[in-house]
C-alpha positions in Angstrom: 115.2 78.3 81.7 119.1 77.7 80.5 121.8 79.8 79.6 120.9 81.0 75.8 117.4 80.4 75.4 115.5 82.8 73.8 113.8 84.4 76.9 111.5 87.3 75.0 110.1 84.5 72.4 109.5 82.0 75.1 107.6 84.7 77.4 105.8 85.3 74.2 104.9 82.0 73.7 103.8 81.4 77.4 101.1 84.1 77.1 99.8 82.6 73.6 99.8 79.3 75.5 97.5 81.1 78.7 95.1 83.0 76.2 96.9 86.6 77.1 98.4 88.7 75.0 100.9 91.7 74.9 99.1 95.1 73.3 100.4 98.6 73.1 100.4 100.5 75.8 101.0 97.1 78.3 103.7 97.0 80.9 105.8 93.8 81.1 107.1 92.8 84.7 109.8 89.7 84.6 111.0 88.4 87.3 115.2 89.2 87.1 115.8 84.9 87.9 114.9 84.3 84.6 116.7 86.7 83.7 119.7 85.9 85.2 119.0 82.4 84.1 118.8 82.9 80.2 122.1 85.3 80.4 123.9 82.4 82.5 124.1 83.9 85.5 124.1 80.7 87.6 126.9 79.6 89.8 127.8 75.7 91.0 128.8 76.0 94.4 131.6 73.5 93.9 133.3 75.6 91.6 133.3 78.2 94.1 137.1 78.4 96.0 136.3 81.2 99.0 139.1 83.3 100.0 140.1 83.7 103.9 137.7 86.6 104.1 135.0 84.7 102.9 135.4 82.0 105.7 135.6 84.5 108.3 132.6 86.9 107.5 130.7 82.8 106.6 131.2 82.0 110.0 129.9 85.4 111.6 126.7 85.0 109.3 126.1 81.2 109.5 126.4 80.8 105.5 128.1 78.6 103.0 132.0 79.8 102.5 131.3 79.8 98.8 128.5 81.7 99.2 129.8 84.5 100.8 132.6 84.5 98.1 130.2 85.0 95.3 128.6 87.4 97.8 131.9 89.6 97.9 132.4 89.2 94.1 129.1 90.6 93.6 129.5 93.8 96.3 131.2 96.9 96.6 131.3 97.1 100.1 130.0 95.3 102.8 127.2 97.6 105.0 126.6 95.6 107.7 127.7 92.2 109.0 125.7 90.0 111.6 124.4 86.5 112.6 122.1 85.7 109.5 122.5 88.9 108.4 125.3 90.5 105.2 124.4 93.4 103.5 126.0 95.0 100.8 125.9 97.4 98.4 126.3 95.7 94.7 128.7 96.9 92.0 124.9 98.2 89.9 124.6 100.3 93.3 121.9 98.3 94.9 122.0 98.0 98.9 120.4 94.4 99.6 121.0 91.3 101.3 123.3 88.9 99.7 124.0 91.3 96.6 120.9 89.8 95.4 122.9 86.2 95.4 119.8 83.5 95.7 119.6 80.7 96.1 115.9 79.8 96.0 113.9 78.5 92.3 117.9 76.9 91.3 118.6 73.8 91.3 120.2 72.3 94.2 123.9 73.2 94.6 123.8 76.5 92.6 122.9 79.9 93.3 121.7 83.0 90.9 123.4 86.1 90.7 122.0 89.4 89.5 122.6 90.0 85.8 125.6 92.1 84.6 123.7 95.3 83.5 119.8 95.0 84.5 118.8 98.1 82.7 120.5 96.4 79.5 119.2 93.4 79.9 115.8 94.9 80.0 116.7 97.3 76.9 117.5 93.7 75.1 114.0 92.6 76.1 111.9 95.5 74.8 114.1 95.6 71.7 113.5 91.9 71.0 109.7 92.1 71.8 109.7 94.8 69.6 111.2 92.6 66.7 108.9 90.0 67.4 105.4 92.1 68.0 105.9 95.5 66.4 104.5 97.3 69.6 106.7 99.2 72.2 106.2 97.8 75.5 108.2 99.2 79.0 110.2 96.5 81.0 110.2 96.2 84.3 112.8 93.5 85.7 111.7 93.1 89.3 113.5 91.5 91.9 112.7 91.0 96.0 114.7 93.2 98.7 114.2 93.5 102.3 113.5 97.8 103.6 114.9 99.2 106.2 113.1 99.9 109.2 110.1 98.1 107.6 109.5 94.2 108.4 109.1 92.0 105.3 110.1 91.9 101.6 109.0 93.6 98.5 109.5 93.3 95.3 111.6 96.6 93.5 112.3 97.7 90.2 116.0 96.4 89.4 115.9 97.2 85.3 113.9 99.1 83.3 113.7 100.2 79.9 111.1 102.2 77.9 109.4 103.7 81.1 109.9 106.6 83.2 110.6 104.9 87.1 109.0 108.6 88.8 105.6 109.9 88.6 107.2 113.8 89.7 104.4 116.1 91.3 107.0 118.6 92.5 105.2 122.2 91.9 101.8 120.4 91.5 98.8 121.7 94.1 97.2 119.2 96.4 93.2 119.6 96.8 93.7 122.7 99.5 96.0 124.3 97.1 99.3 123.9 98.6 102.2 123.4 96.2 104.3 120.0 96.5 107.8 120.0 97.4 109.1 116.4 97.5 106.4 114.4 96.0 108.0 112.1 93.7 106.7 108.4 93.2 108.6 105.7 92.4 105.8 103.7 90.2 108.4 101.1 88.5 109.1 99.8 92.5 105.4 100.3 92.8 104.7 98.4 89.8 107.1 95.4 90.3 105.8 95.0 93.9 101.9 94.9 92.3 103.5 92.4 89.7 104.5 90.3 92.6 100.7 89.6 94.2 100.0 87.9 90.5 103.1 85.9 90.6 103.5 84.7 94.3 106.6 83.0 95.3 105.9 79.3 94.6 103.8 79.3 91.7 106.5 79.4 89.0 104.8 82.3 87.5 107.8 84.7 86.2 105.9 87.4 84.5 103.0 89.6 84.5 101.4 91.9 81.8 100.3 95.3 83.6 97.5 97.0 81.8 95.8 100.5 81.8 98.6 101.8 84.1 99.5 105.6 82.8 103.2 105.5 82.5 105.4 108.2 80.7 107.7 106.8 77.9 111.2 107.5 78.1 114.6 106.4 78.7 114.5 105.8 82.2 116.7 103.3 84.1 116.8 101.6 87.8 120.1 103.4 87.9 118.4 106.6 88.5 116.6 105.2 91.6 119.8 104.9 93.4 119.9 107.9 95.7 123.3 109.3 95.3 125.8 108.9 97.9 125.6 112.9 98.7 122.4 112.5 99.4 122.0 109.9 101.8 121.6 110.7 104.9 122.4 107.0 106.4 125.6 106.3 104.7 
């Protein structure tokens, strides 16, 4: 995948090519490095000049100087600093490791960034499928965070377009008749994290067709995932 290529046709292609095919009422879950890739969202290192901060807050972590730049670039604000450890909160709202800056499926000496506007670039997607298909089909643009308080990685909803990203059962009844209060499930995370068992990490698969999953269409976004500041109870 390069800068420019036609990422929906070529995703098209690839499931023609492996006997699948995209129908109506399918969810599609692409990884956001190729994403990223095909909007030219890759960075050489050694183009990368890192400030005086950088170098500091690189040697407190233990990572490349130009890494941490980009790192910055990419961020808000800085959460929390440690050995191994910066995490930030992106300028799309996001609090993750790195601001999403990989390093991993590049080629050596460049790093990935997280695209501009994820929830646009998925809108671009579903639009272009459309063009090519004539079917509507939600887009999920996943990408892998660490949680808090929970050991291991995940992979969350990051863009979305043509799909609700809540299942609400607010005012619903469970089984013994009590109404729900707070019962609100966040099935494009869910979703992207089930997309993730079909692709694995190493076995260059970067998209996976979800079928017979009961979403709601609609204009959602990842944007509206983002627990407001005034809300959160850890900030």
């Amino acid at each position: 995948m390069r800068a420019g290529d036609d990422l929906p046709a070529l995703l098209l292609a690839a499931a023609v090519s492996n006997n699948k095919s995209l129908l109506q009422g399918d969810i599609l879950v692409v990884t956001q490095k190729i994403v990223s890739k095909a909007e030219g969202r890759v960075v050489a290192l050694a183009s990368v000049a890192p400030s005086s901060q950088a170098g500091e807050m690189a040697e407190t972590v233990g990572k490349d100087a130009r890494m941490v730049e980009l790192i910055l670039r990419e961020s808000k604000r800085v959460v929390r600093l440690a050995p191994g450890v910066l995490i930030t909160e992106t300028r799309h709202g996001f609090v993750c490791a790195n601001s999403g800056v990989d390093a991993s499926n590049i080629d050596l000496g460049s790093v990935c960034l997280l695209p501009e506007d994820p929830d646009g670039s998925a809108q671009l997607l579903r639009h272009r499928i459309q063009d090519l298909l004539g079917i509507e089909v939600p887009i999920v643009i996943s990408d892998t965070f660490g949680r808090a308080w929970r050991e291991g990685q995940t992979n969350v909803a990051i863009g979305i377009a043509g799909m609700s990203p809540f299942i609400d059962y607010v005012g619903r009844r469970d089984t013994f008749g009590r109404e729900l209060q707070v019962s609100t499930l966040a099935v494009a995370d869910e979703l992207a994290s089930a997309a993730e068992l079909a692709m694995g990490k190493l076995d260059r698969v970067p998209a996976v067709i979800v079928r017979g999953f009961p979403f709601t269409p609609g204009s959602g976004s990842a944007r509206e995932m983002v627990r407001p500041a005034e809300r959160d109870l850890f900030r």
